[in-house]
N, C-alpha and C positions, 0 to 999 in steps of 0.2 A: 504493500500500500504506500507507505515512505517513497519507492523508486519509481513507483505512479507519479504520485503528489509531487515530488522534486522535477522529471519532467515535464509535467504539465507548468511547474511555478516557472523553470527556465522559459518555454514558450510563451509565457506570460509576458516575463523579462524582454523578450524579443520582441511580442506584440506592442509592447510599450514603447521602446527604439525606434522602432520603425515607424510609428503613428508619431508621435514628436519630434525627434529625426529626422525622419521623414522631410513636411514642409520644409526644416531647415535647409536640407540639400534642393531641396527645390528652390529656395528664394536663390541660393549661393547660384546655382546652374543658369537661373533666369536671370541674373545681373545684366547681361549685357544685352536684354531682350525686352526690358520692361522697363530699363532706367535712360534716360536721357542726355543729363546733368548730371552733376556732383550732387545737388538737394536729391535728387530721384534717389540716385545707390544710397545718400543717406536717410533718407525714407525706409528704404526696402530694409536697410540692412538694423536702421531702429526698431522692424518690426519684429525681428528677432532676438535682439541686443540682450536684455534681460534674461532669455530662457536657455540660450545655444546650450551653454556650458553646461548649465544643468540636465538640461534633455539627453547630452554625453552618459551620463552618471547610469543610463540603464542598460547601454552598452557593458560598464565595466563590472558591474554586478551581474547581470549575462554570465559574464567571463568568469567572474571569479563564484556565482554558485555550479556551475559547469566542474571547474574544479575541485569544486571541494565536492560534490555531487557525487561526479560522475570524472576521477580524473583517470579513467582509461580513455575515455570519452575525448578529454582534452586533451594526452597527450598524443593522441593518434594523430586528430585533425590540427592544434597548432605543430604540428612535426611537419605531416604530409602539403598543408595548406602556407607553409611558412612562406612563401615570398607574396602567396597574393592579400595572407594577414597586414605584412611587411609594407606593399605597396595599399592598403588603406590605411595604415598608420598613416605612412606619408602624406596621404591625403586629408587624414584630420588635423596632420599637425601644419601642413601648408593651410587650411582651411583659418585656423585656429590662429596662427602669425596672421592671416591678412585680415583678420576682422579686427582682431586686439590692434594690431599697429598701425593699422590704417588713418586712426584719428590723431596719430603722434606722426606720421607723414607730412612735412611740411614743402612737398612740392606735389602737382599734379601729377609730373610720372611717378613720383614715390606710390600717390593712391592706385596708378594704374599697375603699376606691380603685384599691391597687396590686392587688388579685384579680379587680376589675373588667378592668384594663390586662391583665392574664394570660390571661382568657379571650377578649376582644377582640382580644388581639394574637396569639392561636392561631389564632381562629377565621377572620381575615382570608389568611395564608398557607396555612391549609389547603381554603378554597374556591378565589382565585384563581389559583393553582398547577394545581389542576383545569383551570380555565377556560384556562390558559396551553397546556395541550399539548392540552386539545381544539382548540385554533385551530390547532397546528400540523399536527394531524392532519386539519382541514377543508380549512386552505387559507386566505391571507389573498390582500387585492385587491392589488396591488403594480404600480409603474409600469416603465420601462424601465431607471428608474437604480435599482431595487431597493430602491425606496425604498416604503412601506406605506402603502396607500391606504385612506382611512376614519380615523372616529375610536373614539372608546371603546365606543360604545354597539355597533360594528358586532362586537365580539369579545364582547358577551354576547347567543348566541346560544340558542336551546335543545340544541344539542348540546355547545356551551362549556359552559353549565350544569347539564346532566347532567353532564358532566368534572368540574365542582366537586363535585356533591352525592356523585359516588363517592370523593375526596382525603378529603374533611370526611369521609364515615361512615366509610371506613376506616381513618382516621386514631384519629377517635375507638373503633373497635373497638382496634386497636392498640396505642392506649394504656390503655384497659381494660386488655386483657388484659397490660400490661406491669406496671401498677398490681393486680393479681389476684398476679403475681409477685414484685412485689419491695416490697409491705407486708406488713403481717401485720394482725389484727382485721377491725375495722368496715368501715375503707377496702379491704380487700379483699377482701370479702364484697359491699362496694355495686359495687366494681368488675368483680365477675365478673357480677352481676346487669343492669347497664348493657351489658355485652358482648354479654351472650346478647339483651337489648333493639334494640339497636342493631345485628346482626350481620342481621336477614331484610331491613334497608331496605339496607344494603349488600350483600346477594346483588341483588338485583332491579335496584338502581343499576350495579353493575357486569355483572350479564348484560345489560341491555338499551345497554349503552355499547359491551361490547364486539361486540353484534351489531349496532348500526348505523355502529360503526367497521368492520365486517365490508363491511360497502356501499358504504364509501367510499373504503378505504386499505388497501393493505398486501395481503402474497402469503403464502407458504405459511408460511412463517418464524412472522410476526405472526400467522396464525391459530392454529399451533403452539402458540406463546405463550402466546395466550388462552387457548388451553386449558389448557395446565399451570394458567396464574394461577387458572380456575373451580378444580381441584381439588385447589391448596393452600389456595384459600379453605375448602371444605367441609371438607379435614383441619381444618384450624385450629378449624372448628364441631366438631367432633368429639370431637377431643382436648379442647373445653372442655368439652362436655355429659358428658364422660367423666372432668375432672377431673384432664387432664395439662395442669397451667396450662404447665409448661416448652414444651411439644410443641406447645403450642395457639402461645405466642411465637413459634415456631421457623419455624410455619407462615407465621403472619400477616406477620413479618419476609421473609420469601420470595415473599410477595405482593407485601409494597413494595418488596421488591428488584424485580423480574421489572417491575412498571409501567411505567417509563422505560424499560425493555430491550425491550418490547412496543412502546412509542409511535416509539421509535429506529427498533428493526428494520423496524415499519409506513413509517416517511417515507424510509429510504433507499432513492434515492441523494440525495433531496432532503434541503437542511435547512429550507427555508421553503418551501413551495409556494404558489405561485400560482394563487389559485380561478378567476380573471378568462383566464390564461393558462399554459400550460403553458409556453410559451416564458420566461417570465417567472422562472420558479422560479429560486431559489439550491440547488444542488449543492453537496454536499462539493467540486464538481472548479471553480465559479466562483465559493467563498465561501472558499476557504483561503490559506494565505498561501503565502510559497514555503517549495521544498524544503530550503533549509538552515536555516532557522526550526523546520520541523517536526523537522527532523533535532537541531536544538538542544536542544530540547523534549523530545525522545523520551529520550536520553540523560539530560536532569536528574532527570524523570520515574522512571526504572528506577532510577538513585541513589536518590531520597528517599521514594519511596512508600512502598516498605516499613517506613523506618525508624516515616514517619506512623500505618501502619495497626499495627506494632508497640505505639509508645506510647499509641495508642488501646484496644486491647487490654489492653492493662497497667493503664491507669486502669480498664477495667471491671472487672477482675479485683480490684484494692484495693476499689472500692467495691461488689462484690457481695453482699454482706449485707443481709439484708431491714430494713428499715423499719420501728418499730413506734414506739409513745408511749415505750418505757426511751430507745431510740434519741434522739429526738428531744429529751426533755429537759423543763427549762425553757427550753431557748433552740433546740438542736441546729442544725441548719444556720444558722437566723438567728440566731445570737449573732454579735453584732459586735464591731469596733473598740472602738467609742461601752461596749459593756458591757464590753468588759476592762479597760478604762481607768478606770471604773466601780467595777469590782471591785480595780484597784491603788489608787486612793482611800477605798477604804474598810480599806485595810492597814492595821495600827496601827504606833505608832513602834518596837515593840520586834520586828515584821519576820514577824509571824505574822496569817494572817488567818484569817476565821471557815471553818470547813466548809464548802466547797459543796454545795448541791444536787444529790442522783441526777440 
């Protein structure tokens, strides 16, 4: 029951990623698609500002209940999976440099550097992430010690890379439409426009992924699945062409939820399966740890989650207010240190300084 409960809480962990996540690699991707100006990218990228980092956070709990879980589990795939891990670090941590530095950037190519790193470091976790559960749902080659057979080139597959092209367009729809929701003006005018663009190559990506995941994996459950996920996809087309940017969110958040929950419920009881061998697969019941570890887990778990998913809710809540040029300022999100410091240096001696700027 424990090696149930802790897979099903991992898939959780991923559902969560990905549905918050998510939009982020969406907006980073659409930078150069929705924004005009310098106010536009800092619109786009205030409507993130507050959450990025923290939305990160369920990535690494991901990882680290994975670990303590199930670390046959993890050491197989961070072994076998190490350079395409390797190349989305790179891409959070380019992501990660060009938001943080971008407002301490004092010339315009500086910014176009760090907008560069934004859109490349979205665009990299949102295709190989794809490519990551389509292997799990095919099947990797794996020897006796559980250990992953092949190298990199053998996990981009054509069904790995459909996996990617449906993460990347969904993502990017997602965050469209999150970016439709929480600016106001130009950028949310290009962004509903990009949405409705980008929304028929991700119907077509996503049916033809989950019908030949149909052929290969998974029972009644996962077909289930699929199906709900086609038809919170189609709401979400809906409610945009209709105008409910909220409902359209609501939707598309429901699809990246449901992804990982889809790909889960497809691979159980497996957590890596073996293409070459069936004998071979890792199970929740020969990848997990023991029973009082889980049992350890379980209890820290029901203490702190909530508290987690609490303060998460709480920071959405402060900063749910749309986005626009008053918003933003002359500095708004990217006002730094370096400019208040700025601004106390230009204080005069008698302890009064000029008016700032709207």
């Amino acid at each position: 029951m424990l090696q149930g409960f802790w897979f099903g809480t991992i898939a959780v962990l991923w559902a969560g990623f990905l549905m918050l996540e998510g939009f982020d690699f969406g907006v980073g991707m659409l930078l150069p698609f929705v924004t005009r100006t310098d106010t536009d990218r800092r619109i786009a990228l205030r409507s993130i500002g507050p959450v990025w980092d923290g939305n990160e956070v369920w990535l690494l709990v991901a990882g680290g209940a994975t670990f303590a879980a199930f670390p046959e589990w993890y050491a197989s795939v961070f072994s076998g999976f190490y350079i395409a891990f390797a190349l989305l670090l790179v891409g959070l941590i380019l992501r990660g440099i060009g938001i943080e530095y971008r407002g301490k950037a004092e010339t315009a190519n500086g910014r176009h550097w760090c907008d560069r790193a934004i859109v490349v470091g979205s665009f990299l976790p949102a295709l190989l992430l794809g490519v990551a559960f389509a292997d799990f749902l095919r099947g990797v080659k794996m020897d006796a010690g559980h250990n992953m057979a092949g190298g990199f080139f053998d996990l981009v597959t054509p069904f790995g890379l459909l996996g990617g092209v449906v993460t990347l367009t969904l993502f990017l729809f997602h965050g469209a439409v999150f970016l439709a929701l929480r600016t106001e003006g130009a950028v949310a005018f290009r962004a509903k426009v990009a949405a409705k663009r980008v929304a028929p190559v991700t119907a077509v990506a996503a049916v033809a992924f989950v019908l030949w995941t149909a052929g290969t994996r998974g029972g009644w459950l996962s077909f289930l699945l699929g199906a709900v996920l086609v038809v919170a996809f189609v709401a979400s087309l809906a409610a945009l062409w209709l105008d409910r940017i909220g409902l359209a969110f609501s939707a598309s958040a429901l699809v990246c939820l449901l992804v990982p929950v889809w790909v889960f419920s497809a691979l159980w009881p497996d957590v890596l399966p073996a293409r070459n061998s069936a004998a071979l697969s890792l199970t929740v019941h020969n990848a997990s740890s023991s029973h009082y570890t889980l049992v350890v887990m379980t209890v820290v778990a029901l203490l702190f989650t909530p508290i987690v998913i609490a303060y998460q809710a709480w920071t959405y809540w402060v900063f749910r207010a749309r986005v626009g040029a008053a918003s933003v300022g002359h500095g708004g999100y990217e006002e730094t240190v370096v400019g208040r410091l700025r601004h106390a240096a230009s204080v005069g001696t008698d302890g009064e300084s000029p008016a700032e700027p709207r």
